[in-house]
N, C-alpha and C positions, 0 to 999 in steps of 0.2 A: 470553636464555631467558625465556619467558613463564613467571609463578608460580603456581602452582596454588591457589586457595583453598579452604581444608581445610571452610570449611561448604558451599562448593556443593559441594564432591565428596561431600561427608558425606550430603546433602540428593538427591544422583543415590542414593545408595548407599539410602536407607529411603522413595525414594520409589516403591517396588516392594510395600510392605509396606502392605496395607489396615489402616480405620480398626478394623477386628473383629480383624485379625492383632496388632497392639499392644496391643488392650482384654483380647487370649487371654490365658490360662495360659503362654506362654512368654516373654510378659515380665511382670516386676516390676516395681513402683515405682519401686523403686532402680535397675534399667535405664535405664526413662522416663524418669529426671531426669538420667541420664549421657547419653543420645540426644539431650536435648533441647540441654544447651552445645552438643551436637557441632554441630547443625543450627542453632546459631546464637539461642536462646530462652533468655533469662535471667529474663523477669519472663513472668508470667499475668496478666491481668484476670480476678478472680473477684469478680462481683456488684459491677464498678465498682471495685472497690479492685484494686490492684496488688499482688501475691505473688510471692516470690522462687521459682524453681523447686524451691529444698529444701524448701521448704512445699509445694507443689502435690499434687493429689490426682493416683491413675492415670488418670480419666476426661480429664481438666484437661489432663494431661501428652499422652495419646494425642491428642486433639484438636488440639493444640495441632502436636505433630510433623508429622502430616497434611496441615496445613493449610500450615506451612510448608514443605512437598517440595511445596507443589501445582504451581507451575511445572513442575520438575525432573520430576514425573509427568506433565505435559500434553508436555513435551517428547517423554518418551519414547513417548508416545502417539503423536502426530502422525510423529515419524519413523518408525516402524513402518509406518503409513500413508500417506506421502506418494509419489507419483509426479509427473513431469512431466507436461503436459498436450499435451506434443508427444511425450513418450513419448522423451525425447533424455536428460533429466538434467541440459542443460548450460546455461550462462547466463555472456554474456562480463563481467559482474563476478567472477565463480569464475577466471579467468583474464587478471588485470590485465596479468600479463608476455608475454602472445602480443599485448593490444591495444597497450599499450607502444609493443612492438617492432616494431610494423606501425604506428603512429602517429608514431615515431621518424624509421625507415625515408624514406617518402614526405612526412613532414616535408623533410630533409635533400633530398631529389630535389626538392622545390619552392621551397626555400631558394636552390640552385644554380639551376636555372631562372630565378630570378626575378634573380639577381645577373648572368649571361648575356645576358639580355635587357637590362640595363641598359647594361651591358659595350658592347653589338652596336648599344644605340638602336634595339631594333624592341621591334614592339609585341607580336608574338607569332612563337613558334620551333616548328616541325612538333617538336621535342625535346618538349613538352607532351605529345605523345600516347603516349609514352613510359612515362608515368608513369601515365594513368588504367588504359590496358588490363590492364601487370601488376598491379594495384590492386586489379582484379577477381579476377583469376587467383589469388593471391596468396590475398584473405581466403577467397573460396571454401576452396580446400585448407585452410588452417587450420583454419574452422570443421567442413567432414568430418569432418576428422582428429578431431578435437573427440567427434565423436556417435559415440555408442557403434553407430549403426544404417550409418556410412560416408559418408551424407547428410544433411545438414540440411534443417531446415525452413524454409521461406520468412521466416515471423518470427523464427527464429534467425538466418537471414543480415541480415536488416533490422537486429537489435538490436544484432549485432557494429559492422554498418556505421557507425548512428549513433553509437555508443561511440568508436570510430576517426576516426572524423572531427572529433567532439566534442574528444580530446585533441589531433589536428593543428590545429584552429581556438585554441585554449589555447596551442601552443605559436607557432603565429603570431602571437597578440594581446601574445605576451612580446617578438617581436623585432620587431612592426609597427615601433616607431621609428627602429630602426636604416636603412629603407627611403626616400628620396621619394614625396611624393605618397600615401602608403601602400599603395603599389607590390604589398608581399607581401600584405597582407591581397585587393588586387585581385585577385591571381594566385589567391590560397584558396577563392575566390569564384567562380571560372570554374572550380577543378579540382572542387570540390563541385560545381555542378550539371552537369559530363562526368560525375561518377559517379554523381550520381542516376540520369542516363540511363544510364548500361553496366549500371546494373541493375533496367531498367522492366520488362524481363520479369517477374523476382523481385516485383516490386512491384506488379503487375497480377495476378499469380496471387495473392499474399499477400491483395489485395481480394477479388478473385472468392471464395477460402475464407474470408475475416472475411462475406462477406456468406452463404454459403451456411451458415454457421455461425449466426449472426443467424435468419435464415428458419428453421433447424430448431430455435431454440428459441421463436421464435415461436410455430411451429406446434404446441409442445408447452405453452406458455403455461394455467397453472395459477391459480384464483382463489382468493384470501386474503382472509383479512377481520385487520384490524391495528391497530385500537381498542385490543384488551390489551398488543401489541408497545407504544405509545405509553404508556401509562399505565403499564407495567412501567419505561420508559427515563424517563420523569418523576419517576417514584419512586426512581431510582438518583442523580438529579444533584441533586433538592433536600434529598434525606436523603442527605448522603454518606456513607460506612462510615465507622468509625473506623478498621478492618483494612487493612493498603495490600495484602492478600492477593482485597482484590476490585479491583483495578483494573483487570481484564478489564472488568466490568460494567460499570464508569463508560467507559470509552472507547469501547464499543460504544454503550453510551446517546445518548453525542455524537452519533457517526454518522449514529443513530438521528432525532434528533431535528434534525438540522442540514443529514443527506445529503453532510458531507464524506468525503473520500479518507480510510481507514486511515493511511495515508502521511502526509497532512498531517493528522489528528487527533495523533498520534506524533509528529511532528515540527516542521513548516513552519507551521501554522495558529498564526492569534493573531485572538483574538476578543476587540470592545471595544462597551460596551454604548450603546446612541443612548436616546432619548429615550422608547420603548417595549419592553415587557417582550417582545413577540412579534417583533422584528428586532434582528440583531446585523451592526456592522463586521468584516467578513470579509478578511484579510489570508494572506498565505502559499499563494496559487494552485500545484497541480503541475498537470504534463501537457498546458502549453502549447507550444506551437512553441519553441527554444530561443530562437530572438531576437527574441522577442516576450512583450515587459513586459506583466506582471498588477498594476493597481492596484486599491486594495482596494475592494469595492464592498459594498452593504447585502443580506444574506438574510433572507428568514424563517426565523424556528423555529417548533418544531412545541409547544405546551402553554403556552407563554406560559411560558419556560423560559430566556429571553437571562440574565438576571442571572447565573441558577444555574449556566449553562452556562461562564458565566465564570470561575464559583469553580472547576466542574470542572476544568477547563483546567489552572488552579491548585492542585488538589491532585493531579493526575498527575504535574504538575513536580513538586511538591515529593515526593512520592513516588519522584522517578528515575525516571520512565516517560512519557518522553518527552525525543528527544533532539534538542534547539536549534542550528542552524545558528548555523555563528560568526561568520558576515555574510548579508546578503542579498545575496549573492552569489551565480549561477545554480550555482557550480560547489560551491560549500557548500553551499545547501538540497539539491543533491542527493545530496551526501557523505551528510546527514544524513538522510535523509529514506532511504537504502541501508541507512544501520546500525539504526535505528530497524525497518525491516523485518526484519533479520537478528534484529535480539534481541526483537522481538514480537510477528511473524505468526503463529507458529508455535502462540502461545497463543490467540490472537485468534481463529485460524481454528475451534478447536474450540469454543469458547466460543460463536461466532457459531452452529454450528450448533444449541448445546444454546439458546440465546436463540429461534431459529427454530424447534425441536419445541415447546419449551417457550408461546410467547407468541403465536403468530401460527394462526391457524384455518385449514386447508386447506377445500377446496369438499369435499362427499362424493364418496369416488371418485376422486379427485386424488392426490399423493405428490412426494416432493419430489426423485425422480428420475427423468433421460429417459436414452433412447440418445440420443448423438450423431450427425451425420454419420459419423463415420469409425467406427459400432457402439462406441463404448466408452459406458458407462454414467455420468454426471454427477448430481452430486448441486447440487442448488440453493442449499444451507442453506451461505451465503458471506457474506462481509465487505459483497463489491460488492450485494449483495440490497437491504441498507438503503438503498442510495443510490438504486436502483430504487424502492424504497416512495413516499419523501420523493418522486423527482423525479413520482410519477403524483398525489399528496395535494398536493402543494405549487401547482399552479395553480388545482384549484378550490374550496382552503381559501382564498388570500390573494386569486386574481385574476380569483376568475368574475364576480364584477358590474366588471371592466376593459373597456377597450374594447383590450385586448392582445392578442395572437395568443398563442396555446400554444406555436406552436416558437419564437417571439425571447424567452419568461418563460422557457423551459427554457435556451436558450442561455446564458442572462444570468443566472440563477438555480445553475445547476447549472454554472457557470463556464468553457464550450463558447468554443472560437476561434470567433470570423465568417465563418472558412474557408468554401468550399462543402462540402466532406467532413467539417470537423469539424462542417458545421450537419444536415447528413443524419444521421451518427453520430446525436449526441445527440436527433434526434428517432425514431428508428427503434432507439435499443437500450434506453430506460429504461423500454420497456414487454416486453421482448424473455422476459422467464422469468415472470410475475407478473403479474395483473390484481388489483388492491386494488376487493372490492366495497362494502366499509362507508363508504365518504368519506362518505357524509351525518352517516352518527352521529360518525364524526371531526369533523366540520364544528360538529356540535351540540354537540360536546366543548370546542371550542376557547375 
């Protein structure tokens, strides 16, 4: 039975309660300093010195309570607000025991196939075909079942699939040796790309709407001016708080200034300083092909900020906010890089937006919402935005007097497979919500 800890519950429970409702006539003093053990506050900082909470005054104590439910109220904020963006709900990490059990499954039907085949001394058994069709059949129904709508979405059948496969590749790579020749890993190998193909339809429609999607934000493409977003996120990583209650701030700042993944600022990334205050060693790549190694390679930063960025890094660890793979290992950075999401987006996302009203200039006339394709309304003011900013500043801060091309600085820069799709991607979406028009006076900044 999982234990319940009485100050996060304490801290869900007054984190409903505004900074004027605690300042009010219905609570005392002597409340505020019972509120405050509850939620976990034994000492204040008043004017640099440290004060017990039975000394603290009500101003002290109410601030103080506030600040700490600020989570616990971004929480409740955000779920309030949150819908899918396919309008489904559903996501196959929510449902480890249906991929499991359909990974288990055709595991064991490939296991027998391939011991069969050895059995018989051939090279291949019409028994193969066996196995991909219901494969198909099979996660379909599951994933319907799944959506509250009867059918899935294309990218929900994609994200199942590669989930399922991913832990039938795991469970092969455990009994490869038991095989000659590495016989069953061959066999895993031919039954993955039969099921890429059983589902190129899914996969071809899934493009056509990632590209029609792309084009309509294109076409709604709004200009910013981002001078103060840079000079706000500079000022968050070389003055660090002493409060670990802004750690929104600094990790955004990161993002900010560097154009990494949320994902890997939380989790995966590790940053080591070279020989210049404006490039840092960039380590912990996500979002590459699964079997295709990421070594670490040099980025720009944005303010001449690589040192500071470093310490960041380091006081969000030491902070507990951010969650360290236990190897570099594909299937642990992703472990972690999962929970890391779970226990951080959530605040990140709202923060992200109050940093975008707050720091970044719209054109007159502009706003930072479009309709979609499919008429739903999207709001811009997201995580992914900053890594848009960086990727349009970032080549002709460091690389206009190169003799480099734009799309292989962005590939390389903003951490893009060589693929041909991954190289279309990255040059056709990091302009896709956003035109940044100040890069000069960025430039004159730097």
């Amino acid at each position: 039975m999982m234990t319940i800890d009485p100050i996060t519950e304490a801290r869900k429970q007054y984190a409903d309660y505004s900074l004027e409702t605690l300042l009010g006539k219905d609570f005392k003093t002597i409340d505020l300093r019972a509120i405050a053990y509850k939620v976990g506050i034994s000492k204040i900082n008043r004017d640099g010195k440290t004060i017990i909470v039975n000394t603290a005054r009500k101003e002290e104590l109410a601030k103080a309570i506030y600040d700490a439910c600020s989570d616990a109220r971004i929480a409740k904020t955000v779920k309030a607000q949150e819908t899918d963006d396919e309008g489904e709900g559903i996501n196959p990490t929510l449902y480890e025991e249906d991929v499991n059990k359909l990974a288990e499954k055709y595991y064991k039907g490939l296991h027998s196939y391939t011991i069969n085949c050895l059995r018989e001394n051939v090279a291949f058994s019409p028994e193969f075909f066996t196995l991909v069709a219901p494969f198909r059949e099979e996660l379909l129904a599951t994933v319907d079942d799944r959506s509250p709508s009867g059918k899935a979405s294309n990218n929900t059948i994609s994200n199942w699939k590669s989930q399922v496969l991913k832990q039938i590749e795991n469970l092969v790579k455990q009994h490869s040796s038991e095989f000659p020749d590495d016989r069953l890993l061959a066999e895993f190998k031919g039954f993955y790309r039969s099921v890429q193909a059983a589902f190129q339809v899914e996969r071809k429609e899934k493009t056509a709407q990632s590209n029609v999607a792309i084009k309509t934000r294109q076409n709604n493409t709004i200009g910013i001016k981002v001078l103060p977003l840079f000079d706000w996120a500079k000022s968050q990583v070389v003055n660090l708080p002493e409060s670990p209650a802004r750690w929104r701030e600094v990790a955004i700042a990161i993002m900010v200034l560097t154009g990494r993944r949320q994902s890997e600022v939380m989790s995966s990334a590790k940053f080591e300083p070279t020989d210049t205050d404006s490039h840092l060693i960039f380590s912990g790549q996500l979002k590459r092909h699964a079997d295709e190694g990421v070594d670490a390679y040099e980025i720009p930063v944005i303010g001449h900020t690589a040192y500071a960025l470093v310490e960041a890094m380091k006081w969000l660890e030491a902070n507990n906010k951010r969650i360290i793979p236990d190897d570099n290992t594909l299937e642990n950075i992703q472990k972690a890089a999962k929970k890391a999401h779970d226990n951080f987006s959530k605040y990140l996302s709202q923060m992200a937006e109050k940093v975008c009203t707050n720091y970044i200039v719209l054109d007159e006339g502009d706003n930072w919402e479009y309709t979609d394709e499919k008429g739903k309304v999207k709001d811009r003011r997201k995580s992914h935005l900053f890594r848009q900013i960086y990727g349009q500043v970032v080549y002709p801060v460091f690389y206009a007097d190169s003799n480099r091309k734009l799309a292989q600085v962005l590939i390389e820069v903003m951490g893009h497979s060589d693929t041909p799709s991954s190289r279309s991607f990255a040059f056709s979406n990091y302009d896709s919500d956003i035109e940044v028009r100040d890069i000069e006076a960025i430039k004159q900044a730097q």
